[in-house]
C-alpha positions, -999 to +999 in steps of 0.1 A: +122-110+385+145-082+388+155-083+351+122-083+339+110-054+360+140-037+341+128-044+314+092-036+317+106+000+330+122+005+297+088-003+279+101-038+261+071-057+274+074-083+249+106-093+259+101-089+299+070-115+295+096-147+282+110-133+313+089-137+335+077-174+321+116-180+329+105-180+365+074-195+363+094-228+346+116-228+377+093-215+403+056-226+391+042-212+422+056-182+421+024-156+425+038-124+416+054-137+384+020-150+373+002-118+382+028-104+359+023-129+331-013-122+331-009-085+330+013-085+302-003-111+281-034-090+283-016-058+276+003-074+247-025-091+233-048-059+232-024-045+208-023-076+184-044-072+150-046-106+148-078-121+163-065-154+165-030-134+178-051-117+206-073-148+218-043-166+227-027-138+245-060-133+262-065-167+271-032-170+286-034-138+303-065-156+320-051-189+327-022-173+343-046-153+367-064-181+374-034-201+387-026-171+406-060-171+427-059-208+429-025-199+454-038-168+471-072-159+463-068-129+489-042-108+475-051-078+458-030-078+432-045-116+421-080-102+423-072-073+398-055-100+378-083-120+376-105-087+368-085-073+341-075-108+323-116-107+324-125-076+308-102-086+283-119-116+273-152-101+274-136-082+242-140-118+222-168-131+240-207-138+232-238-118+248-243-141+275-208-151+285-202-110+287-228-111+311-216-134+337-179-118+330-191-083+338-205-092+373-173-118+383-150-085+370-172-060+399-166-089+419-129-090+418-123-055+416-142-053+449-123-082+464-093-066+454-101-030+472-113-052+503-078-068+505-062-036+497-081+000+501-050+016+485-048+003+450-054+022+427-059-001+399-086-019+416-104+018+421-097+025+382-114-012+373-144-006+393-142+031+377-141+014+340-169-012+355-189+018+360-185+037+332-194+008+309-226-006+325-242+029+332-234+037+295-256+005+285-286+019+269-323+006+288-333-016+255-299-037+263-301-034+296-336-051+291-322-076+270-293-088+295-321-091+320-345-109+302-321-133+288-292-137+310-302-125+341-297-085+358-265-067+359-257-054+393-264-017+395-241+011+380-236+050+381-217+077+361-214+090+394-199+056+409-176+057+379-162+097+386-159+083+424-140+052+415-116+073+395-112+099+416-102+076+443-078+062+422-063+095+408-057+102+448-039+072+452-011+074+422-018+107+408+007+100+378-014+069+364-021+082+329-048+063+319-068+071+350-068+106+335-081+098+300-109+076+313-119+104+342-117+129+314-146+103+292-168+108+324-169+141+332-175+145+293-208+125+295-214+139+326-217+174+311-188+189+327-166+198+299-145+226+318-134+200+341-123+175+314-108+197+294-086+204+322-075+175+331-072+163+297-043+195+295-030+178+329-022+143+315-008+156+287+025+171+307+026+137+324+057+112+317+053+079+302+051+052+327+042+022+308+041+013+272+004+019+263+010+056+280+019+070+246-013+056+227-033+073+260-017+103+249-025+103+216-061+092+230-062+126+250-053+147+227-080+141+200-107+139+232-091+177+239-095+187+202-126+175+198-137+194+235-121+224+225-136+228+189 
């Protein structure tokens, strides 16, 4: 576990997973290795260009979370497992089964802040949760209803809220930034995006995908700006 934290801090994701599946051949039950498993299988498999490449990583990534919450289906950090591993296979899923996924992800995210007011990635989940379904347009928001069944309600301002609280609770998560900045944009408050946008960018790297949010933030602040 140790080594594969290591490596994970150095960004070399791809060889900290083997790692981590290492301890899960010895230790099948082990809750925290599959938590990571799941993470990084999504993570991985969101960069693949490979369809076929990312449904398997995606698929793992669930199965993994799935075996987590089978063990402890009240720890946080399995609840945002199961939450993120299903927002990433909504990405290759049909109408309906997006549906269905998009309440079970409010659902977990919610579980997960129960369990553990504090983390922040549950907060920035049920931010993303937000942002999505208030962004849905009333023609498809007709459509889910009429053929699959309501969503549950959603807010730009629940989204801002969710963020914020998760901004409070690990004020270097750099994603957090990028996806507070979108709202604010939407929301009509460019000075404050524009700012924080300038306030990510003097952030560190903390994970791999921070240099690709970077990039992300800086065409979002050049296209504010202009």
């Amino acid at each position: 576990m140790r080594q594969a934290a290591r490596l994970e801090a150095q960004f070399r994701e791809e060889e900290a997973l083997p790692v981590y599946q290492e301890v899960l051949r010895r230790q099948p039950d082990q809750v925290a290795a599959l938590c990571r498993c799941s993470d990084l299988s999504c993570r991985i498999g969101n960069r693949q260009t490979n369809r076929e490449k990312k449904i398997g990583f995606f698929t793992s990534g669930s199965a993994y979370a799935r075996s987590a919450w089978r063990l402890d289906s009240t720890n946080s950090e399995v609840n945002i497992a199961m939450a993120f591993s299903l927002a990433r296979m909504a990405l290759i899923q049909s109408g309906k089964e997006r549906v269905t996924t998009a309440r079970d992800i409010k659902r977990y995210a919610e579980n997960a802040i129960r369990y553990d007011p504090k983390s922040y990635k549950a907060w920035h989940i049920l931010g993303r949760w937000n942002y999505e379904v208030s962004g849905l347009s009333a023609v498809e928001r007709f459509f889910a209803r009429w053929f699959f069944g309501a969503l549950p309600e959603a807010s730009l301002g629940e989204a801002i809220a969710c963020y914020e609280k998760s901004m409070a609770r690990k004020p270097d998560f750099m994603l957090n930034y990028y996806e507070l900045a979108r709202c604010y944009r939407r929301d009509g408050q460019k000075d404050k995006a524009v700012r924080l946008l300038r306030q990510m960018d003097a952030l560190k790297d903390g994970m791999y995908d921070d240099r690709e949010v970077r990039q992300q933030g800086r065409q979002l602040l050049k296209e504010l700006e202009n």
